[in-house]
Every structure is written in C-alpha cells, then in structure tokens.
N, CA, C and O atoms as a GROMACS GRO file, in nm:
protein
  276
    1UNK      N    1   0.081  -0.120   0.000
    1UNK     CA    2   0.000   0.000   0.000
    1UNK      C    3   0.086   0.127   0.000
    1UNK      O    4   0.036   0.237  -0.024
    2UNK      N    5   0.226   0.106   0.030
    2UNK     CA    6   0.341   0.197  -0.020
    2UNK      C    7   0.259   0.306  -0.146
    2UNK      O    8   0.200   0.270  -0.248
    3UNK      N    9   0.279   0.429  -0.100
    3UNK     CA   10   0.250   0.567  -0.222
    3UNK      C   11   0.105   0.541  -0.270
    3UNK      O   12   0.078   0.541  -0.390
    4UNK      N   13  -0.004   0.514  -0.157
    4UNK     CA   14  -0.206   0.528  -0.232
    4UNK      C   15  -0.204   0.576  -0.079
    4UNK      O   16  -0.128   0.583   0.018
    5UNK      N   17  -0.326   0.603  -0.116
    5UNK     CA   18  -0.407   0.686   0.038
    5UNK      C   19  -0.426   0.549   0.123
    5UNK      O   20  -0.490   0.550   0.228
    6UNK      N   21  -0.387   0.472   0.090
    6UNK     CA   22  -0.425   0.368   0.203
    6UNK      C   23  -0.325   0.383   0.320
    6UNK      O   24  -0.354   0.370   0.438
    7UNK      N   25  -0.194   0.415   0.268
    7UNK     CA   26  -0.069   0.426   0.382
    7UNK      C   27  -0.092   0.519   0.454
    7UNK      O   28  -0.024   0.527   0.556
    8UNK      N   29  -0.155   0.584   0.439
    8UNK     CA   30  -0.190   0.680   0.501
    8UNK      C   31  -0.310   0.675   0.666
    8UNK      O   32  -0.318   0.744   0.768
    9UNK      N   33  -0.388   0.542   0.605
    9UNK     CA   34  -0.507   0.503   0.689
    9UNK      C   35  -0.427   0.397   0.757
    9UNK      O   36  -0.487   0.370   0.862
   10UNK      N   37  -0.275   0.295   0.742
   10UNK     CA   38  -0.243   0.258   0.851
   10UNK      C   39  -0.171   0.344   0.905
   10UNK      O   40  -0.178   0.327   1.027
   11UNK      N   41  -0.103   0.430   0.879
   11UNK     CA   42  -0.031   0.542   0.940
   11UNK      C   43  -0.095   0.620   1.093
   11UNK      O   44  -0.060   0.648   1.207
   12UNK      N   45  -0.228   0.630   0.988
   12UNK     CA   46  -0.354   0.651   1.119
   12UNK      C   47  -0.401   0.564   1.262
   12UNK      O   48  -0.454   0.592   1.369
   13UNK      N   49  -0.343   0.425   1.185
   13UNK     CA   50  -0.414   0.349   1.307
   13UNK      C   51  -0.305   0.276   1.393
   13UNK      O   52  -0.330   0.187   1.474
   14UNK      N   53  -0.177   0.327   1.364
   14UNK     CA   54  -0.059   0.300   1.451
   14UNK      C   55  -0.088   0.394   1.541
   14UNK      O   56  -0.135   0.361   1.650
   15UNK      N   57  -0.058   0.557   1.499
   15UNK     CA   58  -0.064   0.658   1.574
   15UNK      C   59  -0.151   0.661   1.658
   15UNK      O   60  -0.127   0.712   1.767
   16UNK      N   61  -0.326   0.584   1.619
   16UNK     CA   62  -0.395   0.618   1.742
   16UNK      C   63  -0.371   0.519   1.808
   16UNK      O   64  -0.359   0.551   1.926
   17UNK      N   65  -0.354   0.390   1.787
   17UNK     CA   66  -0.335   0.272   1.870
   17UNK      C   67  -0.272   0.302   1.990
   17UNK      O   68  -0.317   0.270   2.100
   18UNK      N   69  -0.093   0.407   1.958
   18UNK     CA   70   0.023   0.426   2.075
   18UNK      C   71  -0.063   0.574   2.133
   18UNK      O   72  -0.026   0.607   2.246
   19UNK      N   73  -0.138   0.636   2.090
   19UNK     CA   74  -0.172   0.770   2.160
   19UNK      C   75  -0.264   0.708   2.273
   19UNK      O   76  -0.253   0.744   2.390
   20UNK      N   77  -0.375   0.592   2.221
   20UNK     CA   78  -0.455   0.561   2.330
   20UNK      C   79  -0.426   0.497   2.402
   20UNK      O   80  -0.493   0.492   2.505
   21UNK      N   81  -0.318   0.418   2.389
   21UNK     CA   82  -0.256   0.351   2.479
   21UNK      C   83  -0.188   0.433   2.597
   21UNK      O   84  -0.182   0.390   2.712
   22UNK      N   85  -0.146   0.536   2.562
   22UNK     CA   86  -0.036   0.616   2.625
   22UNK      C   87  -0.174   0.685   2.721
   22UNK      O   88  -0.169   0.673   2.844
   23UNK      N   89  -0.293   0.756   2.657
   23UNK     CA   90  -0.379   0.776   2.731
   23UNK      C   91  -0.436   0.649   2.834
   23UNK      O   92  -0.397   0.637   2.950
   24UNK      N   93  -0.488   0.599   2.798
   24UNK     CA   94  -0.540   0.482   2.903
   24UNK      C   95  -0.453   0.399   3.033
   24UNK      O   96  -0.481   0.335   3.135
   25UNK      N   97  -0.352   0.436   2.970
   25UNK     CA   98  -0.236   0.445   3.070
   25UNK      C   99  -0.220   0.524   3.189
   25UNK      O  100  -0.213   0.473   3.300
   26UNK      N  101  -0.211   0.660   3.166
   26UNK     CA  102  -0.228   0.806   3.232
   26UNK      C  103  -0.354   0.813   3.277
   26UNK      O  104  -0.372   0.873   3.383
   27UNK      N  105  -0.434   0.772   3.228
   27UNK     CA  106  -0.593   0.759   3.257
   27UNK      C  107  -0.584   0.666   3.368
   27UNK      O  108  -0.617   0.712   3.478
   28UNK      N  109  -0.546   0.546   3.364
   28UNK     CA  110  -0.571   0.463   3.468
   28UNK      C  111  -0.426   0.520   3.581
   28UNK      O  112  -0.461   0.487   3.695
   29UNK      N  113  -0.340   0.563   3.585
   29UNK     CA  114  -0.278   0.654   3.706
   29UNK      C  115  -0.306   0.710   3.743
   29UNK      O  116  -0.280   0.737   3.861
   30UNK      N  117  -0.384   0.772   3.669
   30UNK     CA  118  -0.479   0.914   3.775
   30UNK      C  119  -0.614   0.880   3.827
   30UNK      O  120  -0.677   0.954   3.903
   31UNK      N  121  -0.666   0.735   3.774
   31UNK     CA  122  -0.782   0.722   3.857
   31UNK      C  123  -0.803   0.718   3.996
   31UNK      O  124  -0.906   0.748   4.055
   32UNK      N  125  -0.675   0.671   4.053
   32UNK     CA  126  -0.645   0.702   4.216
   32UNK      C  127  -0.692   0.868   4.248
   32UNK      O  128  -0.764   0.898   4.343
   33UNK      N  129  -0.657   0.931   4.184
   33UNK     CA  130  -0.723   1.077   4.218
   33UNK      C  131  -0.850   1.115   4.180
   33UNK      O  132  -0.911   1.214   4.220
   34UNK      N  133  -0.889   1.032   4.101
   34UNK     CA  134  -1.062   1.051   4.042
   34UNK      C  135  -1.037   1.124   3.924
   34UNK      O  136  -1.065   1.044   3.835
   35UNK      N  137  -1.001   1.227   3.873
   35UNK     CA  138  -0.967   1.282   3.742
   35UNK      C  139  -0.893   1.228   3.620
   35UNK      O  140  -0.850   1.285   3.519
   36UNK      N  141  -0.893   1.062   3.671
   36UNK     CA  142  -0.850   0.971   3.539
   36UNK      C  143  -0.957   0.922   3.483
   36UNK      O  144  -0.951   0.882   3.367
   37UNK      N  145  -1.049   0.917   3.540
   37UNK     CA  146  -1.169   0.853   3.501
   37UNK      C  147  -1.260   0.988   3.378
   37UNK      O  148  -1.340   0.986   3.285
   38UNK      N  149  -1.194   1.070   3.443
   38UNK     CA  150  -1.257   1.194   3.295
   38UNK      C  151  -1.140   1.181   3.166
   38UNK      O  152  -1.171   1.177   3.047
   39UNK      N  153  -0.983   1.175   3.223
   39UNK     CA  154  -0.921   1.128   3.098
   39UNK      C  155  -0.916   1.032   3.049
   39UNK      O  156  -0.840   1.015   2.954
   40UNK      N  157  -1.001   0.927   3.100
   40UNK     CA  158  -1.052   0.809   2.983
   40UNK      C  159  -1.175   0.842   2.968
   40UNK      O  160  -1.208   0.727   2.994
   41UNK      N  161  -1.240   0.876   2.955
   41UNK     CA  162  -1.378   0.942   2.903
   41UNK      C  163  -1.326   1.025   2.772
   41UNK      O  164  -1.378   1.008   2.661
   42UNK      N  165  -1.241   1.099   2.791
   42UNK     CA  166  -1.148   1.201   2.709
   42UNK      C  167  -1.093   1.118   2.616
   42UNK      O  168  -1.103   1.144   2.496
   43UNK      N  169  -1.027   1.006   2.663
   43UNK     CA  170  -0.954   0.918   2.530
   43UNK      C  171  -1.058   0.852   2.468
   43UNK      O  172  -1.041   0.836   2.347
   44UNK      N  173  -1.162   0.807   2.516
   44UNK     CA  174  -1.239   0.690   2.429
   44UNK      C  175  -1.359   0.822   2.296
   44UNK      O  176  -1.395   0.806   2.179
   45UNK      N  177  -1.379   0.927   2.386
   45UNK     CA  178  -1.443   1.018   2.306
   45UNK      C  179  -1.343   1.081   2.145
   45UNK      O  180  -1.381   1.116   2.034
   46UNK      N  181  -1.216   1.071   2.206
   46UNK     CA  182  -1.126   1.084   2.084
   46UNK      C  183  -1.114   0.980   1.997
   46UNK      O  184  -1.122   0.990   1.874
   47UNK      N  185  -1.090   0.861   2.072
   47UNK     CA  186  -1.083   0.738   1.968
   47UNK      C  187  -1.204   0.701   1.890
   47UNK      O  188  -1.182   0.653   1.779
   48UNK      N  189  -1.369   0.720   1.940
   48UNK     CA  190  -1.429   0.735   1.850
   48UNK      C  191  -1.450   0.837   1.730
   48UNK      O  192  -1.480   0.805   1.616
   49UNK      N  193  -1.427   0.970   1.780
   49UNK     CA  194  -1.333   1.064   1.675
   49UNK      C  195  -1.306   0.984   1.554
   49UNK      O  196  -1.377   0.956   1.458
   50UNK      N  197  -1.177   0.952   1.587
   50UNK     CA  198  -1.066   0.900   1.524
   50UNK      C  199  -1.118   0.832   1.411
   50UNK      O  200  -1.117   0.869   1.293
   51UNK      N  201  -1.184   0.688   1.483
   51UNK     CA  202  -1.227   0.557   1.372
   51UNK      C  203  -1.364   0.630   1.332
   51UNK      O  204  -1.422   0.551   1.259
   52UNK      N  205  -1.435   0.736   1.347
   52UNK     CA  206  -1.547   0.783   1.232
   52UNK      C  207  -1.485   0.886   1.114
   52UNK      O  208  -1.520   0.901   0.997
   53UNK      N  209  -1.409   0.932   1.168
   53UNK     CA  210  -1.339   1.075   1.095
   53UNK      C  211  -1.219   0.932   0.930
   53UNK      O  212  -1.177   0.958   0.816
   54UNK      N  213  -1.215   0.829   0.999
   54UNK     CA  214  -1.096   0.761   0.937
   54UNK      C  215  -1.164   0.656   0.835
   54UNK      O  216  -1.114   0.600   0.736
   55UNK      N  217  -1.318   0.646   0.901
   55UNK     CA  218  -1.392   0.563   0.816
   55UNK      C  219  -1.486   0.636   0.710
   55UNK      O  220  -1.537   0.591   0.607
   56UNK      N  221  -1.493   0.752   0.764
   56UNK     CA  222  -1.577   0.816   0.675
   56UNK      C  223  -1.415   0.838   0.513
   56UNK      O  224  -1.383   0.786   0.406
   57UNK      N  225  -1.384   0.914   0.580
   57UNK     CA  226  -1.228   0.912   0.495
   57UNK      C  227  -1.205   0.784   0.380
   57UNK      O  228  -1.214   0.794   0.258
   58UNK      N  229  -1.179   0.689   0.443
   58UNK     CA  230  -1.169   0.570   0.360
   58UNK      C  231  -1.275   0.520   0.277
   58UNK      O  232  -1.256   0.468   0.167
   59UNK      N  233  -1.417   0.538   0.344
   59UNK     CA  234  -1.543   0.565   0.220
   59UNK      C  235  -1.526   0.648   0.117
   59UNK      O  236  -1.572   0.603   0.012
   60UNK      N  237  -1.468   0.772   0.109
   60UNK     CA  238  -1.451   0.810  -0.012
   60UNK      C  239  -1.286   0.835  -0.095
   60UNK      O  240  -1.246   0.925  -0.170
   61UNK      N  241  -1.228   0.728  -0.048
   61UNK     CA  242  -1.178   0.682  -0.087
   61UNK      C  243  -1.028   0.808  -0.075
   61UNK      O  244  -0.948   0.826  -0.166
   62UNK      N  245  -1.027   0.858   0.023
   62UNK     CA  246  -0.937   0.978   0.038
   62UNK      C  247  -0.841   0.963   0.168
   62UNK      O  248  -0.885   0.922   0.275
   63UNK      N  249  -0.704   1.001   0.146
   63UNK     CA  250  -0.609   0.994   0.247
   63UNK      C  251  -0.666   1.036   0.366
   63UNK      O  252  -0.764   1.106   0.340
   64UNK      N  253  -0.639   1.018   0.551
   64UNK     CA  254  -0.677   1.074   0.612
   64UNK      C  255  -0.536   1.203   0.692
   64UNK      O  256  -0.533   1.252   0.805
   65UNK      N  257  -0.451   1.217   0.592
   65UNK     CA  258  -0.352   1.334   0.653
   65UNK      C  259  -0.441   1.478   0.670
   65UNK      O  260  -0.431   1.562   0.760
   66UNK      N  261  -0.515   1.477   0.573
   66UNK     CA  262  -0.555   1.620   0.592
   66UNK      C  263  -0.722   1.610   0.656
   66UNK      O  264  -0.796   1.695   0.605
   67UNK      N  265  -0.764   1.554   0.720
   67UNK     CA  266  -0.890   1.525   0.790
   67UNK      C  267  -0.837   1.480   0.967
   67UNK      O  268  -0.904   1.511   1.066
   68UNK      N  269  -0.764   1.438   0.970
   68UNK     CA  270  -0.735   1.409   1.120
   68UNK      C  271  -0.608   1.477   1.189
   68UNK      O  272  -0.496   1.456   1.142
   69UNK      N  273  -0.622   1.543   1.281
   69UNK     CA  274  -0.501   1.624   1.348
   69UNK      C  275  -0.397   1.512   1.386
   69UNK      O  276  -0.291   1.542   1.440
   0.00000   0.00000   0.00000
C-alpha cells in the first residue's frame, strides 16, 4: 500500500493505537485521584473521533492526513 491513500489510513491506526494507549495508561494513574476517570472518558471520546473521521475518509476513498489532526 506503499505511495495510495491507504498508507496513510495505517499510518492513522498506529498513531492512534500508541496515543490511546499512552492515554489509558495516564488515565488509569490518575484514577487514584478521580480525574482519570474523565481522561478516559477524554480518550475513548477521541478514539471514537478518530475511527469515524478515518472511516468516513476511507469511504470516499481519500487519504486521512488532511482530515485528522
């Protein structure tokens, strides 16, 4: 998939894979204080983001570099 918009859509799903990970991580350290439980609320609201913004994207058949921050 080297050079089509597809490299682009796994490109996407590495990056969110290690971001939510890294969140749910931090999320579950801070649940001892109670304010992790809003930054996993915060990550899962992004990760659905993510996989609608990435699926809509791939329905029309378009890279997601310039649709997802």
């Amino acid at each position: 998939v080297r050079g089509t918009y597809l490299e682009s859509h796994f490109n996407g799903q590495i990056k969110t894979f290690w971001w939510l990970l890294a969140g749910v991580v931090i999320g579950w350290l801070l649940a001892f204080v109670l304010i992790g439980f809003v930054v996993l609320f915060a990550v899962w609201v992004w990760y659905i983001y993510r996989i609608v913004k990435g699926w809509l994207a791939l329905n029309d058949g378009r890279g997601i570099g310039n649709v997802l921050p």
